[in-house]
C-alpha positions as CSV (number, residue, x, y, z in Angstrom):
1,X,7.2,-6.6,-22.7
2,X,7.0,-3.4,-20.9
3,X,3.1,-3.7,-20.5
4,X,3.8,-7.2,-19.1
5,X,6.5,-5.6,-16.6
6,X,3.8,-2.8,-15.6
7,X,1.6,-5.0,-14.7
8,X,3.1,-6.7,-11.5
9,X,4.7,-3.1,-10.5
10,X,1.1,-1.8,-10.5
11,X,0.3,-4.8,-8.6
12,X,3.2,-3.9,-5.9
13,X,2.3,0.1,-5.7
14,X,-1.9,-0.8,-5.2
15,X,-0.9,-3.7,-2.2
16,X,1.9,-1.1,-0.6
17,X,0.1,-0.5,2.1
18,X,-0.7,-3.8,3.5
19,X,0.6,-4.7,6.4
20,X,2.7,-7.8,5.2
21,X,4.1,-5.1,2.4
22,X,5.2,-2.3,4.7
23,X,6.5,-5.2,7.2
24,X,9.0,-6.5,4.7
25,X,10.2,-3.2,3.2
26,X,10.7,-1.6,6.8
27,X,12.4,-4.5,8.2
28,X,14.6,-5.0,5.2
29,X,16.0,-1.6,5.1
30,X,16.1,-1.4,8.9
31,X,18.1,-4.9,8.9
32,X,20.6,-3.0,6.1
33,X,21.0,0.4,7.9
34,X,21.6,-1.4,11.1
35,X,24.5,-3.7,9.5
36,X,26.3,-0.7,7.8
37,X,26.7,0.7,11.5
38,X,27.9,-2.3,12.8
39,X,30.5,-2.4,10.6
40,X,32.3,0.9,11.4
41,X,31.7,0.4,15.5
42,X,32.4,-3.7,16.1
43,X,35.9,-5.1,15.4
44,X,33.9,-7.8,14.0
45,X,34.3,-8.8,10.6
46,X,30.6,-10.0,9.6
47,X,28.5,-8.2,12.4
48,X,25.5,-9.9,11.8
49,X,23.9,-9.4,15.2
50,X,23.0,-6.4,14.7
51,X,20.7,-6.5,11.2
52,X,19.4,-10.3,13.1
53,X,18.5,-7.8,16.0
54,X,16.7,-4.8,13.7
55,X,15.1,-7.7,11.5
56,X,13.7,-9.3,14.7
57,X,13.1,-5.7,16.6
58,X,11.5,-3.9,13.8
59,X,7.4,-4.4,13.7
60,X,4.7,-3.0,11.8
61,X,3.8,-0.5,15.2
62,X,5.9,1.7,16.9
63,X,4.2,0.4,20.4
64,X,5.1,-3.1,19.5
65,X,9.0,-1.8,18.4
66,X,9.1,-0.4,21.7
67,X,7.9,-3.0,23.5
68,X,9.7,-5.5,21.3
69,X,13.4,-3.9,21.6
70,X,13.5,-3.8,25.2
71,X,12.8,-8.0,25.5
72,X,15.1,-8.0,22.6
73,X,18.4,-6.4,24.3
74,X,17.3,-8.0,27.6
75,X,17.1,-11.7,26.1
76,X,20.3,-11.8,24.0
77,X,22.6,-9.5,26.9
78,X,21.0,-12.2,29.7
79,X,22.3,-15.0,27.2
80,X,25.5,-13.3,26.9
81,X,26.4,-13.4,30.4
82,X,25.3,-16.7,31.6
83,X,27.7,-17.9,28.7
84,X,30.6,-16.0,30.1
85,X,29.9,-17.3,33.0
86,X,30.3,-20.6,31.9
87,X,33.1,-20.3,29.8
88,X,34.8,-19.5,32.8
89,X,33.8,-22.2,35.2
90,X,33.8,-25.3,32.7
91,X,34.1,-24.3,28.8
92,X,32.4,-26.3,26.3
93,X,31.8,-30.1,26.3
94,X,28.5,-32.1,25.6
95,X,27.1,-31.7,29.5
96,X,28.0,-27.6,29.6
97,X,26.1,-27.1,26.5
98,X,23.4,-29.1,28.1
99,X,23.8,-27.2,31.2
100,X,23.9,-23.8,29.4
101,X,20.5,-24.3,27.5
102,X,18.9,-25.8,30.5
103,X,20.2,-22.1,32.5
104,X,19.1,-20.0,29.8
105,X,15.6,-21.3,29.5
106,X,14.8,-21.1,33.0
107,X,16.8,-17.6,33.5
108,X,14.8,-16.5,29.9
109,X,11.4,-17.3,32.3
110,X,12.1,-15.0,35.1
111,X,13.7,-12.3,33.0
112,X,10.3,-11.8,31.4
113,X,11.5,-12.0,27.6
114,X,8.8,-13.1,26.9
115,X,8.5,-14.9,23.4
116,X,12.3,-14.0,23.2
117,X,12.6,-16.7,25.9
118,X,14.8,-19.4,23.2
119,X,17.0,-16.5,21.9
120,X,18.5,-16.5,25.6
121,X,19.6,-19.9,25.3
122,X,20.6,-19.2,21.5
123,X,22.9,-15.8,22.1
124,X,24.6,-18.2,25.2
125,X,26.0,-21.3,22.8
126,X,26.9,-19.0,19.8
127,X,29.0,-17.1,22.3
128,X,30.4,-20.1,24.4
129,X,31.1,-21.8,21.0
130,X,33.9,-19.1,19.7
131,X,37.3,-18.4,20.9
132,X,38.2,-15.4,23.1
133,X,34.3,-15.5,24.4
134,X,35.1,-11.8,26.6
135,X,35.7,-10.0,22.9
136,X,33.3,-11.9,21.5
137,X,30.7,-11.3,24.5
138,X,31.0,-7.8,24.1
139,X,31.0,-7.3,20.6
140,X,27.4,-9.3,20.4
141,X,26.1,-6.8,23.3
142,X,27.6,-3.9,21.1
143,X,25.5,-5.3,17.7
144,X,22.4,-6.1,19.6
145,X,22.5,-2.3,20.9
146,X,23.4,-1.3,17.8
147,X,20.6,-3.7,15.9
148,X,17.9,-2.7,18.8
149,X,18.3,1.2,18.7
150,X,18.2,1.7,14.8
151,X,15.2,-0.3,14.6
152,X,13.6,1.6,17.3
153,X,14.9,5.1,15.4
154,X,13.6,3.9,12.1
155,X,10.0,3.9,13.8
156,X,10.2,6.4,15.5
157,X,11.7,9.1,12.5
158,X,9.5,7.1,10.2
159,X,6.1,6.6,12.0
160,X,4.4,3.3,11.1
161,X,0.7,3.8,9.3
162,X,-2.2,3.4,11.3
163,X,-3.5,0.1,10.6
164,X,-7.9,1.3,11.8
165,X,-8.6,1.0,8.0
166,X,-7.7,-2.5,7.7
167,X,-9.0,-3.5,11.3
168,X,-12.6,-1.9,9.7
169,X,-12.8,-3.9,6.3
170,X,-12.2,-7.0,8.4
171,X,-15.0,-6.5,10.9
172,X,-17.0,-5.5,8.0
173,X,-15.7,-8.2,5.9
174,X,-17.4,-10.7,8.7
175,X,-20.6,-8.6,9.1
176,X,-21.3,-9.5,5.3
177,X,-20.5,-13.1,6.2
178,X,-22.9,-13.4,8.5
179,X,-25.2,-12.0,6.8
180,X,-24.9,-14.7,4.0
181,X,-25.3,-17.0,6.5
182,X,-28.8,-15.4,7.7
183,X,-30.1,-14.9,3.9
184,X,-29.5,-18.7,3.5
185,X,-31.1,-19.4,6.7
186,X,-34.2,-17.6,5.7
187,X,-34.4,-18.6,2.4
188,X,-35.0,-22.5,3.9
189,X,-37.4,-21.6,5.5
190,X,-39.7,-21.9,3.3
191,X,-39.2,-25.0,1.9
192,X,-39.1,-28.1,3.9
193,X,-35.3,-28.5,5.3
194,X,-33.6,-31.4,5.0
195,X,-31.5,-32.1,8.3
196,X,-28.4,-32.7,6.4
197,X,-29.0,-28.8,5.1
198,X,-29.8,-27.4,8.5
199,X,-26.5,-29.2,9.9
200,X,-24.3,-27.7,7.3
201,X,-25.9,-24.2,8.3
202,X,-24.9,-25.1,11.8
203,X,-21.7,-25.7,10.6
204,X,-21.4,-22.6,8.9
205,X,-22.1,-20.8,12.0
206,X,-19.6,-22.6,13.9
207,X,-17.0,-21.7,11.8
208,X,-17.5,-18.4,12.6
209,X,-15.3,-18.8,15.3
210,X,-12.3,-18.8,13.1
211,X,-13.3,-15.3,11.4
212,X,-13.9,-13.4,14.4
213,X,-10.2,-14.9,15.8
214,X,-9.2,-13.2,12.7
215,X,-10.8,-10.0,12.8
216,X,-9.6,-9.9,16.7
217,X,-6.4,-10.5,15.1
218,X,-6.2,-7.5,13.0
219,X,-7.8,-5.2,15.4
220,X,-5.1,-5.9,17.9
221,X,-2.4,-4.6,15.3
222,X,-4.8,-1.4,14.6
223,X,-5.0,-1.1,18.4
224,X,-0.7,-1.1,18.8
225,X,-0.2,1.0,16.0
226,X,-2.6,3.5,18.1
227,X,-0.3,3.5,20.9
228,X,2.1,6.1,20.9
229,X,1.9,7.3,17.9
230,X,1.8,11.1,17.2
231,X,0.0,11.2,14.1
232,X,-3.3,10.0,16.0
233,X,-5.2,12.4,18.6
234,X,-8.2,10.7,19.9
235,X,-6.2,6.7,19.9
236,X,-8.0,5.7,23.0
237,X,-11.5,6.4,21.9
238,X,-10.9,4.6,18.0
239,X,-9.7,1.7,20.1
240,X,-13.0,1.3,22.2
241,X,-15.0,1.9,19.3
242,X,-13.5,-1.2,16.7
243,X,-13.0,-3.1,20.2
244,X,-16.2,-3.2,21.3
245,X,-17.8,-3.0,18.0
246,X,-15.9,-6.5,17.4
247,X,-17.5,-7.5,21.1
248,X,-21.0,-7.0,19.6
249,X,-20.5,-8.6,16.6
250,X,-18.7,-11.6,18.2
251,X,-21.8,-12.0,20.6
252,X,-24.4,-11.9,17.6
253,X,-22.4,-14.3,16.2
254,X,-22.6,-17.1,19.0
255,X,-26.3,-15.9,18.8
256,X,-26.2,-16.8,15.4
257,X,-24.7,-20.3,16.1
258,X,-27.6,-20.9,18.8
259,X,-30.7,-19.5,16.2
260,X,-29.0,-22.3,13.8
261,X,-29.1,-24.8,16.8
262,X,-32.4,-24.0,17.0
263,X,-33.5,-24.7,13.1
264,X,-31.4,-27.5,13.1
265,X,-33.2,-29.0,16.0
266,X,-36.6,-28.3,14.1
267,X,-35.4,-30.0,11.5
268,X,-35.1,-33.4,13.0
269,X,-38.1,-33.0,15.0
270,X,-40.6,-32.3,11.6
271,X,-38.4,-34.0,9.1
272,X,-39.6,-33.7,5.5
273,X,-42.8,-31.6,6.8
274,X,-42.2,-27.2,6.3
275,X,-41.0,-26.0,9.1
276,X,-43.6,-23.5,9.6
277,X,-46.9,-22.1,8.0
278,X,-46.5,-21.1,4.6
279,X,-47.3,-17.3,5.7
280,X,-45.4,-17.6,8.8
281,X,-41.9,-18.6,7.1
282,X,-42.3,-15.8,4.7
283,X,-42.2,-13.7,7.8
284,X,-39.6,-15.2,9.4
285,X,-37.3,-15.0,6.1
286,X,-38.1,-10.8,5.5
287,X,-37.2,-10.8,9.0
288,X,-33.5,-12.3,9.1
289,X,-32.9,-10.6,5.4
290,X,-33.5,-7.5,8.0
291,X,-31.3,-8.5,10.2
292,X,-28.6,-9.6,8.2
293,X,-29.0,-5.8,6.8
294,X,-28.6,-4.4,10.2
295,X,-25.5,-6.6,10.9
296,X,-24.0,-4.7,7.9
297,X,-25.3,-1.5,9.0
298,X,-23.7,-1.7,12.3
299,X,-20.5,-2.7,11.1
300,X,-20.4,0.2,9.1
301,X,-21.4,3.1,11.7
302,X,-18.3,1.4,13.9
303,X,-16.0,1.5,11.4
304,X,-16.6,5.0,9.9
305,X,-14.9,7.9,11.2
306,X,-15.9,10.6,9.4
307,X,-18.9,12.5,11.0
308,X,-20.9,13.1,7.8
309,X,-20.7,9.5,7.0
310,X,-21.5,8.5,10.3
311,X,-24.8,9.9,10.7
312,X,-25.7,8.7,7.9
313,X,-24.7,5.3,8.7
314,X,-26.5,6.0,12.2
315,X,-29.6,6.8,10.0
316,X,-29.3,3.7,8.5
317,X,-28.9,1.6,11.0
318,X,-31.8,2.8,13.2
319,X,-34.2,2.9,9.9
320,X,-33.4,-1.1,9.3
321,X,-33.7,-1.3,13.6
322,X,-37.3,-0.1,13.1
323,X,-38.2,-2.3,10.1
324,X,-36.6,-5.2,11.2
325,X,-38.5,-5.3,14.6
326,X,-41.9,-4.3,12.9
327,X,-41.4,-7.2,10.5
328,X,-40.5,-9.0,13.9
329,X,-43.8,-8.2,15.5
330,X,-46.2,-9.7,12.6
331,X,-43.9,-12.5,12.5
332,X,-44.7,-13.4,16.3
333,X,-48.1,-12.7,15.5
334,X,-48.0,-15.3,13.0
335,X,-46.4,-18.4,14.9
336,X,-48.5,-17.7,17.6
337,X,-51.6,-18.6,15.4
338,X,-49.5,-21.2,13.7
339,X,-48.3,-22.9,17.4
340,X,-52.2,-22.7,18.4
341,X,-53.2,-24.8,15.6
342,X,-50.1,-27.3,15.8
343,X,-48.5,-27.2,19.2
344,X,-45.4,-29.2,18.1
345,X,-42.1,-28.2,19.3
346,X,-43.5,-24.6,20.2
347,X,-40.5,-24.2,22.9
348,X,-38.3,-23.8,19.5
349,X,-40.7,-21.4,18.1
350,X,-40.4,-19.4,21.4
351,X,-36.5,-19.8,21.1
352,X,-36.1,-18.6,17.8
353,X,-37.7,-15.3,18.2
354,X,-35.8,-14.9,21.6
355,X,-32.3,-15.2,20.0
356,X,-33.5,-12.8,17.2
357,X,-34.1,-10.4,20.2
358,X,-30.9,-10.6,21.3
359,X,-29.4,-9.8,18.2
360,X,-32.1,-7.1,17.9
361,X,-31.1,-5.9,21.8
362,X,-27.1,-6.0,21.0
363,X,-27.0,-4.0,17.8
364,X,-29.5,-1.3,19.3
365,X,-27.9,2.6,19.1
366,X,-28.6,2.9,23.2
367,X,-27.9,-0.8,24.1
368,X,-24.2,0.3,22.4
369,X,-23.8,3.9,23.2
370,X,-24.3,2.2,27.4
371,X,-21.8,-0.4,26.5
372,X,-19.4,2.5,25.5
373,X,-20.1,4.7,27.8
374,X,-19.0,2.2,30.3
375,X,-15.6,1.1,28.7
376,X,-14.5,4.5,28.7
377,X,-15.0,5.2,32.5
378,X,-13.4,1.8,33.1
379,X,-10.4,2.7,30.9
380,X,-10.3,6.4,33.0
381,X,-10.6,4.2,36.2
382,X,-7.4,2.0,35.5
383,X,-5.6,4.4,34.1
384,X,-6.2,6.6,37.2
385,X,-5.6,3.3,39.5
386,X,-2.0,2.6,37.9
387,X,-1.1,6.4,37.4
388,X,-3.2,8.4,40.3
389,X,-0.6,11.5,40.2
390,X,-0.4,12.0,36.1
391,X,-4.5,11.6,36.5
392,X,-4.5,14.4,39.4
393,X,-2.2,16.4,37.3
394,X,-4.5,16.2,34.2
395,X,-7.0,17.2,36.3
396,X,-5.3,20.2,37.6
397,X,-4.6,21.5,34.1
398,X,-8.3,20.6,32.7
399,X,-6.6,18.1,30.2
């Protein structure tokens, strides 16, 4: 019995810092705190506003909290007033309430709530549908405040985590999946490829797509929980980083979805004949199992941190660089004699090595220390655009 009850507690305490975790603990004891003040400052007797407000105020990041309880307050005081507006002119019949939502919805656009844009229209009928609306107005701004500034405390006295970790084992996470995808590739090579088996790696690579939504996902919660938060130094530079990390790897991946275009297209055009020379295809498949490596191997420099482990997953990276574009040489070598003998579809031969370039090209150490070189200065640029006098400042002090 109590190894049984040990085991889903053990369970709980290794997944507590998952997102979905922390987001339900924080927001149920945020929603509770938030209620017991209610009930000792509004003459209400059930203040639920206020933990509805903390529950729906309260997120993972403090720069999404803040962000978050401003549209909040704004939606549900907007709402308020547009309903004691009407309760004064006309009251509540079927064509009011109509009215009401219809005001709230377009008042809810111009107000800039945001995704809070129904909550307008909702805080206007539950306050046009009670008695003695100007008590009851006021005591929904009081628990909204109320609901809105506890949540916004609790994040601020108890900092969110820093969700980078989990933003770098997703981009990882796809890295490995497209490496899969490449190992398969190359093993089929070698063997003559059914077109129902090149379409299904096409397929593969399409769905891609949904992974890197996902990843992108993630990495904008790392990138909020970033913001504003004092227990991170350097938040602008581990943004960039993951950010444009996830850019490279989202532009090998359409690569990827074009080099499969490519086989698939061979396919059909040689049907049950191999795709290439015997020698040649050998080639070809130590050459993707390279890249897929170097996929890896990039995904892991961008998501390391620590400077030991960095260089040596820089190391590691430009080591499986230099192999893979050796073994790409003597490949090109190879379906040059092979397109000199048989001609057929040589544009596709031509294509293939070019998108394996281009993968080559976009995980290069210069190619990506360029690309970040040049999202910093355009970060510094807007930031000095949309504050020139902090910027002039800074540069006064040297900071």
């Amino acid at each position: 019995m109590g190894s049984a009850l040990r085991r889903p507690l053990a369970g709980l305490l290794a997944r507590r810092r998952e997102p979905a975790v922390v987001q339900t603990l924080r927001s149920t004891a945020a929603a509770t705190i938030a209620y017991v003040v209610a009930l000792q400052l509004s003459s209400e007797v059930a203040p639920l506003t206020a933990p509805l407000t903390a529950l729906l105020v309260v997120q993972v990041t403090l720069y999404s909290t803040l962000t978050t309880g401003i549209r909040r307050v704004n939606s549900v005081v907007v709402g308020v007033l547009i309903a004691i507006a009407f309760s004064i002119l006309v009251g509540l019949t079927w064509w009011s309430l109509g009215l009401i939502i219809l005001a709230s919805l377009v008042v809810g656009r111009f107000v800039r709530v945001d995704e809070f844009v129904p909550e307008v229209a909702i805080s206007a009928m539950l306050v046009l549908g009670v008695t003695q609306v100007t008590d009851t107005a006021w005591d929904r701004i009081l628990e909204t405040l109320i609901g809105a500034v506890v949540g916004l405390l609790f994040n601020v006295l108890l900092v969110p985590p820093v969700w980078v970790s989990t933003a770098g084992e997703s981009i990882e996470d796809l890295a490995r999946r497209m490496r899969q995808l490449l190992l398969r590739m190359g093993e089929e090579l070698t063997t003559p490829v059914a077109v129902e088996h090149a379409a299904a790696r096409l397929h593969e690579a399409r769905r891609l797509d949904n992974d890197v939504a996902d990843v992108d996902a993630a990495l904008r919660q790392a990138e909020d929980s970033l913001r504003l938060n004092p227990r991170v130094k350097e938040g602008l530079l581990h943004r960039i980083v993951l950010r444009t990390g996830l850019d490279t790897l989202e532009i090998c991946a359409v690569v990827l979805r074009v080099l499969a275009r490519t086989l698939t297209d061979l396919a059909k055009e040689r049907k049950d004949d191999e795709l290439f020379p015997r020698e040649a295809a050998l080639a070809l498949e130590e050459l993707l199992a390279h890249v897929a490596d170097t996929l890896v191997s990039f995904a892991v420099l961008v998501t390391t941190r620590v400077t030991a482990n960095a260089d040596a997953a820089e190391e590691r990276l430009t080591g499986e660089l230099q192999a893979a574009r050796a073994v790409r040489d003597n490949a090109a070598d190879l379906l040059l004699q092979g397109v000199l003998s048989d001609p057929r579809q040589w544009q596709l031969h031509g294509a293939l090595l070019a998108e394996i370039d281009r993968i080559l090209d976009e995980l290069d150490l210069d190619h990506r220390s360029r690309r970040l070189m040049e999202e910093l200065d355009r970060q510094s640029r807007e930031r000095h655009e949309k504050r020139p006098r902090l910027s002039a400042l800074r540069a006064r002090l040297g900071v």
